[in-house]
PyMOL CGO cylinders between C-alpha atoms (Angstrom):
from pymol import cmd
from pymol.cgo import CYLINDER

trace = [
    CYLINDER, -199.40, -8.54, 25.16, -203.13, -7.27, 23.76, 0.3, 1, 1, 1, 1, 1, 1,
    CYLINDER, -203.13, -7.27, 23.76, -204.11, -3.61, 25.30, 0.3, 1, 1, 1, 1, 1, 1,
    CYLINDER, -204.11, -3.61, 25.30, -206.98, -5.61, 26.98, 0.3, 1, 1, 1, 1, 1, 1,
    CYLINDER, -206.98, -5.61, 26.98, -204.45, -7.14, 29.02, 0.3, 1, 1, 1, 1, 1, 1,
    CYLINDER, -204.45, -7.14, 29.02, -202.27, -4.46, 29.25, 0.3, 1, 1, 1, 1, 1, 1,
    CYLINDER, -202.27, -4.46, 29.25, -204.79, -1.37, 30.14, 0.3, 1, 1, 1, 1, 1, 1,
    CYLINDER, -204.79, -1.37, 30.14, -206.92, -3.10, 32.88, 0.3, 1, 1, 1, 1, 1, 1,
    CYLINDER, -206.92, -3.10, 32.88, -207.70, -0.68, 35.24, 0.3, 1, 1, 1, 1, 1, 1,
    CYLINDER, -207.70, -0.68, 35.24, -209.91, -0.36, 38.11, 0.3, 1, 1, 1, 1, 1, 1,
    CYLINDER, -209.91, -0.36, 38.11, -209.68, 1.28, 42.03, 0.3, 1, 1, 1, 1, 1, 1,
    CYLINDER, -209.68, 1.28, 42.03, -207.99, -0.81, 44.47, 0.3, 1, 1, 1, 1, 1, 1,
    CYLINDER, -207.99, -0.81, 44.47, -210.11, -2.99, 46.43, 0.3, 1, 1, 1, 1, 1, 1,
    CYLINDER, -210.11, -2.99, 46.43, -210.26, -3.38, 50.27, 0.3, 1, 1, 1, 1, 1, 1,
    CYLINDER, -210.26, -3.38, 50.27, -207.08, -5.79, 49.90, 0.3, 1, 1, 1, 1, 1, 1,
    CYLINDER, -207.08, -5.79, 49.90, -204.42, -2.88, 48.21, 0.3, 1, 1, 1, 1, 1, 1,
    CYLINDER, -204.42, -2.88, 48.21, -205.44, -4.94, 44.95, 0.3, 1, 1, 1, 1, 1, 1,
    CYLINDER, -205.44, -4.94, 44.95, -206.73, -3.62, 41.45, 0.3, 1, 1, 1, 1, 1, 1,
    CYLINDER, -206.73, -3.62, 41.45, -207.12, -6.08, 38.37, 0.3, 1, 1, 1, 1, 1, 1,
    CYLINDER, -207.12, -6.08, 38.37, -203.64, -4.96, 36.95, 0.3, 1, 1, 1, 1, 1, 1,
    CYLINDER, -203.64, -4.96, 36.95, -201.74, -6.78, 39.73, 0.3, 1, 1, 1, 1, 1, 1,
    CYLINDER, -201.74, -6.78, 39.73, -203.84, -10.08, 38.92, 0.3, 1, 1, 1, 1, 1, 1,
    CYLINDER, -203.84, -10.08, 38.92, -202.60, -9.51, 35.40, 0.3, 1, 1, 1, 1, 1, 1,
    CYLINDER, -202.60, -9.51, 35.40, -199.09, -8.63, 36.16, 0.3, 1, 1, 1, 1, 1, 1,
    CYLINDER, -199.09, -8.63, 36.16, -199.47, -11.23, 38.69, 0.3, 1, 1, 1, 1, 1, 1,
    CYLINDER, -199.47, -11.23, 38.69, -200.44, -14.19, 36.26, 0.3, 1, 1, 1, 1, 1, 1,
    CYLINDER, -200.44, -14.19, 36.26, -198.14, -12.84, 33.18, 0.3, 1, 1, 1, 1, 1, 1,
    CYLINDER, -198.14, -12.84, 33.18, -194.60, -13.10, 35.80, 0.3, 1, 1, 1, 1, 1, 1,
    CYLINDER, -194.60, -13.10, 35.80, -196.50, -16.85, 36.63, 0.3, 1, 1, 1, 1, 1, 1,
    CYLINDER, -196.50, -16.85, 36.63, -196.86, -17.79, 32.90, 0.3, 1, 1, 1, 1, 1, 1,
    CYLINDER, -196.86, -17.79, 32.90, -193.42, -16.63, 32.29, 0.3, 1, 1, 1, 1, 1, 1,
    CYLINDER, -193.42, -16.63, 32.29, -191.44, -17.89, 34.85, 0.3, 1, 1, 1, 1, 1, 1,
    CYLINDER, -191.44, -17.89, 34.85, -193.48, -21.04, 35.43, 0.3, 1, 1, 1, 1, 1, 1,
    CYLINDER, -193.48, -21.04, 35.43, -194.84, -22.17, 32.27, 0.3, 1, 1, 1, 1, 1, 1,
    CYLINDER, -194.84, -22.17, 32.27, -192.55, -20.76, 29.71, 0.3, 1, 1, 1, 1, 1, 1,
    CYLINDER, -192.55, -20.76, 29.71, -195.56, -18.94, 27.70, 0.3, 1, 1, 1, 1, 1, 1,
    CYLINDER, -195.56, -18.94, 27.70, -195.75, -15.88, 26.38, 0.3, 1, 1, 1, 1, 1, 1,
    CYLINDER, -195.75, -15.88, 26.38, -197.80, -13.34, 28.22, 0.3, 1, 1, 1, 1, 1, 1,
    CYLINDER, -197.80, -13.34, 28.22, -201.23, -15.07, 29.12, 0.3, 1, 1, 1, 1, 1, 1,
    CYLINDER, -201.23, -15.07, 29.12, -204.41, -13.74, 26.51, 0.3, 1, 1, 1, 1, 1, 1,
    CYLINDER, -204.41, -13.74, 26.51, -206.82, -12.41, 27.97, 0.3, 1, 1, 1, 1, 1, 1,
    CYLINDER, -206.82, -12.41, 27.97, -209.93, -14.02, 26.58, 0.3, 1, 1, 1, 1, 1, 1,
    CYLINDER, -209.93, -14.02, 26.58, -214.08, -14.51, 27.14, 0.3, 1, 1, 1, 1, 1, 1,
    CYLINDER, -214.08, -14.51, 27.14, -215.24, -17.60, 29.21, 0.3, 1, 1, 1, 1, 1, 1,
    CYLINDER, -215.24, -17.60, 29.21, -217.44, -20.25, 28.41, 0.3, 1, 1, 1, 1, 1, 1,
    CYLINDER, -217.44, -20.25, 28.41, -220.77, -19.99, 29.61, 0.3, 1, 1, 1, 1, 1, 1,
    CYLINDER, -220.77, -19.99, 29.61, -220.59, -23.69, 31.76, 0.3, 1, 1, 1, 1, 1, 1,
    CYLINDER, -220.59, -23.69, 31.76, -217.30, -25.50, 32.73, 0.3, 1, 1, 1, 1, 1, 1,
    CYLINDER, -217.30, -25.50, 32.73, -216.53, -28.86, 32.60, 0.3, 1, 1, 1, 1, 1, 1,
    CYLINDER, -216.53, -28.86, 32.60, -217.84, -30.55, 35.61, 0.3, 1, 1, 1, 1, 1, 1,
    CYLINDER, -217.84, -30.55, 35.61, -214.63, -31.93, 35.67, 0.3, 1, 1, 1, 1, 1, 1,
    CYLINDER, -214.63, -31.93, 35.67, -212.90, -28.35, 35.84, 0.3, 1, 1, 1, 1, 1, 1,
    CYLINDER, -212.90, -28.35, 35.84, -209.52, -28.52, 38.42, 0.3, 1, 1, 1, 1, 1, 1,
    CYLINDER, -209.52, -28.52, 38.42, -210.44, -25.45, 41.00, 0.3, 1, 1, 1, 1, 1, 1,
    CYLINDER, -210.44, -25.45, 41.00, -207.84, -24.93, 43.32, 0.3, 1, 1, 1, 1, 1, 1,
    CYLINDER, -207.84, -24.93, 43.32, -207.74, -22.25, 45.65, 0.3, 1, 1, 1, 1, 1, 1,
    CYLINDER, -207.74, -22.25, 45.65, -205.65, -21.02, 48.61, 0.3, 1, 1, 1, 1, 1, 1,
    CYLINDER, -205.65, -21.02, 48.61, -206.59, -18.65, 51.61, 0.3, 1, 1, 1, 1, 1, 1,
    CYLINDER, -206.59, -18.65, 51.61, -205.23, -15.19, 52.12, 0.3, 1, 1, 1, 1, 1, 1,
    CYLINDER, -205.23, -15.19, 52.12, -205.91, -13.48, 56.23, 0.3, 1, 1, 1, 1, 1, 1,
    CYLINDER, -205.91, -13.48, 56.23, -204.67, -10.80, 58.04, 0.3, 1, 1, 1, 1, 1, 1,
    CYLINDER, -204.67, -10.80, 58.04, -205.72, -6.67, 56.87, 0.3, 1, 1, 1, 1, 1, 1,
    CYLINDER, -205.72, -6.67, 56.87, -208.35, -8.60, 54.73, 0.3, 1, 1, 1, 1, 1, 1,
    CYLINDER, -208.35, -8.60, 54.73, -209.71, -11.73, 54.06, 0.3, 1, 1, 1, 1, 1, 1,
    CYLINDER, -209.71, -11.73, 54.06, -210.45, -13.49, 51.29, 0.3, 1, 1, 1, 1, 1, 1,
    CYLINDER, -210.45, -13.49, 51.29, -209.10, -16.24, 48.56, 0.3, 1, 1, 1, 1, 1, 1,
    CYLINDER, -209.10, -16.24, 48.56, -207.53, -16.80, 45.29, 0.3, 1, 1, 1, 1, 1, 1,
    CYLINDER, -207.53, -16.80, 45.29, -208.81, -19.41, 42.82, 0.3, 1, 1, 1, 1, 1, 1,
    CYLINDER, -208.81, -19.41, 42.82, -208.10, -20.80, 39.67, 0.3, 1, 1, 1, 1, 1, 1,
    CYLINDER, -208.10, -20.80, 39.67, -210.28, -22.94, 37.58, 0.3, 1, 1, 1, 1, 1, 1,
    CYLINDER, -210.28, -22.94, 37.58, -208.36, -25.03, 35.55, 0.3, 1, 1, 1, 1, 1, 1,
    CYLINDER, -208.36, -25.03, 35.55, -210.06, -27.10, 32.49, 0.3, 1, 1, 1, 1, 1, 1,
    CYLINDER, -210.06, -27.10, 32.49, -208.32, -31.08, 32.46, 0.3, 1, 1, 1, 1, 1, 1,
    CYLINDER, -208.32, -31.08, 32.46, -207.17, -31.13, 29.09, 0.3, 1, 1, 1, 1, 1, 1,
    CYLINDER, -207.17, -31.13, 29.09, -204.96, -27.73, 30.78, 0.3, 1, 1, 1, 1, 1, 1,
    CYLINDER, -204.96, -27.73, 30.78, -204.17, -29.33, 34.31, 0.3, 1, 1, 1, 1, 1, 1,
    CYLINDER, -204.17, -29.33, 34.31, -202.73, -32.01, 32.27, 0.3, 1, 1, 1, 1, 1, 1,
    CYLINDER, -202.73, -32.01, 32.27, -200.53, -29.98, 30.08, 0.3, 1, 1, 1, 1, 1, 1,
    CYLINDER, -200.53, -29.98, 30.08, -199.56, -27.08, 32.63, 0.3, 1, 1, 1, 1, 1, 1,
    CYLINDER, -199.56, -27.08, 32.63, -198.67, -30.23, 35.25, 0.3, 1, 1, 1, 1, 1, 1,
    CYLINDER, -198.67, -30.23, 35.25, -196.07, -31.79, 32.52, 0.3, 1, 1, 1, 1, 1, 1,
    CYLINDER, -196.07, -31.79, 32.52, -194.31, -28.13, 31.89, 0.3, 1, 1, 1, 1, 1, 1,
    CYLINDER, -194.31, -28.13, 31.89, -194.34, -27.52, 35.60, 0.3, 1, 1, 1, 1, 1, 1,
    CYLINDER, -194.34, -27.52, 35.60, -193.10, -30.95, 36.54, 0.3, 1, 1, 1, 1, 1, 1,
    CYLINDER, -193.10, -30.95, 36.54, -190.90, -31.60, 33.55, 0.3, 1, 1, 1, 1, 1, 1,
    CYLINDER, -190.90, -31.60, 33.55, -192.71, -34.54, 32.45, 0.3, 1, 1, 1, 1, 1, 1,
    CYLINDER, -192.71, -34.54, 32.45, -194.11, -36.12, 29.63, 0.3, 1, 1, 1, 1, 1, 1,
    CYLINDER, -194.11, -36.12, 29.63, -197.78, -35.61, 28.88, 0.3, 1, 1, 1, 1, 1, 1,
    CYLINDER, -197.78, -35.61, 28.88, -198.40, -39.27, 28.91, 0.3, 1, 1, 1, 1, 1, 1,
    CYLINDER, -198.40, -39.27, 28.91, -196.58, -40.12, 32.35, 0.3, 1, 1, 1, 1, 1, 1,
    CYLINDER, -196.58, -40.12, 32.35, -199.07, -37.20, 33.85, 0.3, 1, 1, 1, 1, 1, 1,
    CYLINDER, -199.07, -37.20, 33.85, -201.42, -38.78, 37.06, 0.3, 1, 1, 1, 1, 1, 1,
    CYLINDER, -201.42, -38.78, 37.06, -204.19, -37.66, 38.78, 0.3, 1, 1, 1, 1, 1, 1,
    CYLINDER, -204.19, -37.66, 38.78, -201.70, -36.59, 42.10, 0.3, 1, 1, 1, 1, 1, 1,
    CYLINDER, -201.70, -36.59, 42.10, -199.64, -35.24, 39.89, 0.3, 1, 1, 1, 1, 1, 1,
    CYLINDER, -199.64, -35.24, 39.89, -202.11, -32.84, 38.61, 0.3, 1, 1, 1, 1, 1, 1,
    CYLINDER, -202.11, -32.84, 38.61, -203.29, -32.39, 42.22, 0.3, 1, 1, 1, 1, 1, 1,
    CYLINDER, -203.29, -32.39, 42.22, -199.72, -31.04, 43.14, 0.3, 1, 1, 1, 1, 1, 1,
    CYLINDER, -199.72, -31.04, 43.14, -199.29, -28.59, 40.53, 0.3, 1, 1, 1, 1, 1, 1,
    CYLINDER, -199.29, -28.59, 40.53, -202.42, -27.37, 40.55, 0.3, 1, 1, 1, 1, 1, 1,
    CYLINDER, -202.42, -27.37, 40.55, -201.82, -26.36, 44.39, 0.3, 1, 1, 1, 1, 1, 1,
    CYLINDER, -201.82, -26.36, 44.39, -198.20, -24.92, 43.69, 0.3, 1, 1, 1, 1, 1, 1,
    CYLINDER, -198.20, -24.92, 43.69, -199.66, -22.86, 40.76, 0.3, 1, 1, 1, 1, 1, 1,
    CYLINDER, -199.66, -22.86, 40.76, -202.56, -21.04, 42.72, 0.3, 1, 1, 1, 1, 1, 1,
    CYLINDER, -202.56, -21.04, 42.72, -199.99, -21.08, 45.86, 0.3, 1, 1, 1, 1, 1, 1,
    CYLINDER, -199.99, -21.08, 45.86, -197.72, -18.84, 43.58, 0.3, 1, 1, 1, 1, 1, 1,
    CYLINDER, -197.72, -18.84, 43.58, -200.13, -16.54, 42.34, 0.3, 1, 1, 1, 1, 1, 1,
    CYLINDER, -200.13, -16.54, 42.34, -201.79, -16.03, 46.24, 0.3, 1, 1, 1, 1, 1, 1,
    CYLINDER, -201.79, -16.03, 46.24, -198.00, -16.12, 47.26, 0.3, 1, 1, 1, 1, 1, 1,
    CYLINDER, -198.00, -16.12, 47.26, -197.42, -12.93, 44.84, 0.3, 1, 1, 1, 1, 1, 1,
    CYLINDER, -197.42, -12.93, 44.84, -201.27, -11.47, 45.47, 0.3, 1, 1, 1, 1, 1, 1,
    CYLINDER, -201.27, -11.47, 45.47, -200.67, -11.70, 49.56, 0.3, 1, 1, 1, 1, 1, 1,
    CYLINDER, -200.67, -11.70, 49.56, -197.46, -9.91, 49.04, 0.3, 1, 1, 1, 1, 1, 1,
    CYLINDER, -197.46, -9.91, 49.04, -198.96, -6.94, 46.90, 0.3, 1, 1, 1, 1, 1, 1,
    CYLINDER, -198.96, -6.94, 46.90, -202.04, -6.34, 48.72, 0.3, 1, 1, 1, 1, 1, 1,
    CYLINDER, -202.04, -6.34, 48.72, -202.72, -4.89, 52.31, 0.3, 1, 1, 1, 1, 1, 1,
    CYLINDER, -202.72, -4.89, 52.31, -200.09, -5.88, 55.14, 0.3, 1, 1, 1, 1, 1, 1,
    CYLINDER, -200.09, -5.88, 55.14, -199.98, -7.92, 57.27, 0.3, 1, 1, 1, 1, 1, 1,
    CYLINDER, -199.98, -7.92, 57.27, -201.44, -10.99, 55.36, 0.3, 1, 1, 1, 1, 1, 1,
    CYLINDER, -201.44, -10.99, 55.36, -200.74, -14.02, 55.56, 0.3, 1, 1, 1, 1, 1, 1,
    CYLINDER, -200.74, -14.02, 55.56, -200.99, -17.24, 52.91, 0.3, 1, 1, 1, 1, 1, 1,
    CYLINDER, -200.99, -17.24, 52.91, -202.63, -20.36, 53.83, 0.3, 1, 1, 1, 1, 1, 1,
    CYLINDER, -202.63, -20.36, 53.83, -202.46, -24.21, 52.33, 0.3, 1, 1, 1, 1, 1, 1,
    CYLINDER, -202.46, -24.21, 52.33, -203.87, -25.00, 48.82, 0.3, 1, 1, 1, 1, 1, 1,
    CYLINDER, -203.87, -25.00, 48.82, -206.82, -26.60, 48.27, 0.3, 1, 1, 1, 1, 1, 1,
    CYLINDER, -206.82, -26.60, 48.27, -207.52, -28.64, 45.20, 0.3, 1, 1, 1, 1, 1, 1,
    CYLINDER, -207.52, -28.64, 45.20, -210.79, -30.18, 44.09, 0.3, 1, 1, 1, 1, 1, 1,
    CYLINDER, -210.79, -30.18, 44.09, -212.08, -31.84, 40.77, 0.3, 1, 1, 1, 1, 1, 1,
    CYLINDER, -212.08, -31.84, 40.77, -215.64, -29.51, 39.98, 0.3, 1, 1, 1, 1, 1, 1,
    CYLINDER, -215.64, -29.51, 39.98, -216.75, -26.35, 41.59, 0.3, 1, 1, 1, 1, 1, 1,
    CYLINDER, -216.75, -26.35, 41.59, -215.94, -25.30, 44.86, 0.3, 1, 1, 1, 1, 1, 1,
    CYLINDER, -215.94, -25.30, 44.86, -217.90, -22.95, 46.90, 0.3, 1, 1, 1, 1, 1, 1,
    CYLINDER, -217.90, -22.95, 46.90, -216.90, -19.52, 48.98, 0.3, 1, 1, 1, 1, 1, 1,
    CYLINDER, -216.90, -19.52, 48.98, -219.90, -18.69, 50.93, 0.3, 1, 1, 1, 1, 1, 1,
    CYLINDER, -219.90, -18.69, 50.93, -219.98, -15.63, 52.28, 0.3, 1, 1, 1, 1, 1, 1,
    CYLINDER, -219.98, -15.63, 52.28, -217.52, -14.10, 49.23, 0.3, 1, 1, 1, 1, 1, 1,
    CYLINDER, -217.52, -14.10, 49.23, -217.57, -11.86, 46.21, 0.3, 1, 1, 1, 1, 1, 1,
    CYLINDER, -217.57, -11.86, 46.21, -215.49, -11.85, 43.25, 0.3, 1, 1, 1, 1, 1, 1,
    CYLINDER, -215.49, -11.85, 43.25, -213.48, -8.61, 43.34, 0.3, 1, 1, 1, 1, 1, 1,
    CYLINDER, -213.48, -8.61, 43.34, -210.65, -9.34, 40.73, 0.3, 1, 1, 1, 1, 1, 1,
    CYLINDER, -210.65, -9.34, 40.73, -210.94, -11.96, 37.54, 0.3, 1, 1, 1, 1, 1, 1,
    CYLINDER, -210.94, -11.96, 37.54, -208.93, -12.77, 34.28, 0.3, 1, 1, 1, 1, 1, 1,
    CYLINDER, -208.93, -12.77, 34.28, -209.32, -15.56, 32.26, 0.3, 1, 1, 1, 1, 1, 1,
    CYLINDER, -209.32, -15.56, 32.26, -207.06, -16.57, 29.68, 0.3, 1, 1, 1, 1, 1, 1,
    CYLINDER, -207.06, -16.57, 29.68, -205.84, -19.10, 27.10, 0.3, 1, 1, 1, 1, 1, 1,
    CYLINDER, -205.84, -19.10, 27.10, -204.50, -22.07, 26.78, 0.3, 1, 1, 1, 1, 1, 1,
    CYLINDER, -204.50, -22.07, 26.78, -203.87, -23.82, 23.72, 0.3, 1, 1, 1, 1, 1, 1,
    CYLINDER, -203.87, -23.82, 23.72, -207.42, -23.90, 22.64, 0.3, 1, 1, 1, 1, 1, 1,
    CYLINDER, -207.42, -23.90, 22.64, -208.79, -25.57, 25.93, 0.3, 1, 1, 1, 1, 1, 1,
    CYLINDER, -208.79, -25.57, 25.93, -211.60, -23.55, 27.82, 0.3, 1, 1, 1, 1, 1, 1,
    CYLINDER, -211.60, -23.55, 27.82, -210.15, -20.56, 29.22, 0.3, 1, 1, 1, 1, 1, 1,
    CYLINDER, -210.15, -20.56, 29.22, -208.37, -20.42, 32.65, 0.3, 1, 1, 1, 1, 1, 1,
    CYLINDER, -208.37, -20.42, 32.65, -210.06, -18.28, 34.84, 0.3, 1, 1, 1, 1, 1, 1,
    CYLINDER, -210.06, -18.28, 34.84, -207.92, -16.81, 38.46, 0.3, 1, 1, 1, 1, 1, 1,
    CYLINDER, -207.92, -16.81, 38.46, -210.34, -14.99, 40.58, 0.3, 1, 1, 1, 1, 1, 1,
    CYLINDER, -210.34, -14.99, 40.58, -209.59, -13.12, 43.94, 0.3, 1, 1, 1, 1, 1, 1,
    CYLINDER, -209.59, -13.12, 43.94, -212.45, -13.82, 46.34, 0.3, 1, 1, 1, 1, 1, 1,
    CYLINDER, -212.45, -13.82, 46.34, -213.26, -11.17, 49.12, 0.3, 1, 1, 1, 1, 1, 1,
    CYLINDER, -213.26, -11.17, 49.12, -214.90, -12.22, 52.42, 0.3, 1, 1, 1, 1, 1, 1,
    CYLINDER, -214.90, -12.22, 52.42, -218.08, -10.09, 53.41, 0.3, 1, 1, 1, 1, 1, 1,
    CYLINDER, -218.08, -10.09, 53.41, -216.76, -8.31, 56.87, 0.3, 1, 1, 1, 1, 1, 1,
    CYLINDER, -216.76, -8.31, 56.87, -220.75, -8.54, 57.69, 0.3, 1, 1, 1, 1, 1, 1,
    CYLINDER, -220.75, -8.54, 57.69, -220.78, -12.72, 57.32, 0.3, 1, 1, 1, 1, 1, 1,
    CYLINDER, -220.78, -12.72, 57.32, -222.77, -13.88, 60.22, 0.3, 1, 1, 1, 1, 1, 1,
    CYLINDER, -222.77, -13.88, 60.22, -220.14, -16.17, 62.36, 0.3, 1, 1, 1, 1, 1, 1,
    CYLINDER, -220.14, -16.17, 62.36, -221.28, -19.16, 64.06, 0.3, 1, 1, 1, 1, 1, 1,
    CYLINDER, -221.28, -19.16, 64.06, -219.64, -20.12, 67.00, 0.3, 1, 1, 1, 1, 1, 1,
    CYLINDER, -219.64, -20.12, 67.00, -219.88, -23.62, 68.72, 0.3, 1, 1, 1, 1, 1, 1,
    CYLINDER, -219.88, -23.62, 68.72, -221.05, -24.37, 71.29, 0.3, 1, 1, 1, 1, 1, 1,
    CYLINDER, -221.05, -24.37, 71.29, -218.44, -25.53, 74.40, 0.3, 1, 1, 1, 1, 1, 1,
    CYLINDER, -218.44, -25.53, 74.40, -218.63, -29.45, 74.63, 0.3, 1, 1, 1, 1, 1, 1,
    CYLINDER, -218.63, -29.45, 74.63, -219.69, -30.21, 78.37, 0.3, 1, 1, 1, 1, 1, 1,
    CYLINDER, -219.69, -30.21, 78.37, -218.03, -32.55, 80.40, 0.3, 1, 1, 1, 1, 1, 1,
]
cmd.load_cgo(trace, "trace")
């Protein structure tokens, strides 16, 4: 495990969180789920692919807010055949879908239960390209290696408390 890895350090956030527990976090993940070594902490590229996996799931309760994970293809492919215990070649585009949800499910799973209580996890939601989170800011990222590909970048994502809420307006009858 590099130091950069190891020493992260900042304050906790609003959520109980500080950038260790994302790396702690994402090293138990790459351990237990993809049979890695510790995850590198690395640079990322200046654009993704446009074809970049991003899944991310929903986190409520003492905060609000979401985790994310950008996954490059050549990297959804690979990480879907480990987690799936497939080969590369028999790989699809739902399978990729699936374990791109159950990875970022396990990593909010595992940030919902550090952080602030009571919290609660929502559904994953996966989506070829970028996907947006109005209203957020990045509070926690770490982007690391995989074989070569563009990095893999997991973000936590804090709602602004001061978002302006629109509410419908009742249907009349």
């Amino acid at each position: 495990m590099t130091d950069a890895l190891t020493q992260a350090d900042s304050a906790p956030t609003e959520s109980g969180l500080d950038d260790q527990d994302l790396v702690e976090i994402v090293n138990e993940v790459w351990n237990a789920y993809l049979q890695q070594p510790d995850a590198e902490p690395v640079d990322e590229a200046d654009s993704p692919d446009p074809r970049t996996i991003t899944a991310a799931v929903s986190i409520t309760g003492a905060w609000e807010g979401h985790v994310r994970v950008l996954v490059p293809p050549s990297a959804a492919g690979d990480i879907t055949a480990i987690m799936l215990a497939m080969e590369p070649g028999e790989v699809t585009d739902q399978d990729v879908t699936d374990a791109m949800g159950e990875l970022v499910n396990v990593v909010g799973g595992n940030i919902k239960n550090r952080g602030a209580q009571p919290a609660k996890l929502g559904l994953p939601v996966v989506a070829t390209g970028k996907m947006l989170f109005p209203a957020t800011r990045e509070t926690h990222r770490l982007a690391v290696a995989w074989r070569g590909a563009t990095p893999i970048a997991f973000s936590v994502l804090h709602v602004n408390p001061d978002r302006p809420v629109i509410i419908a307006p009742k249907a009349v009858r």
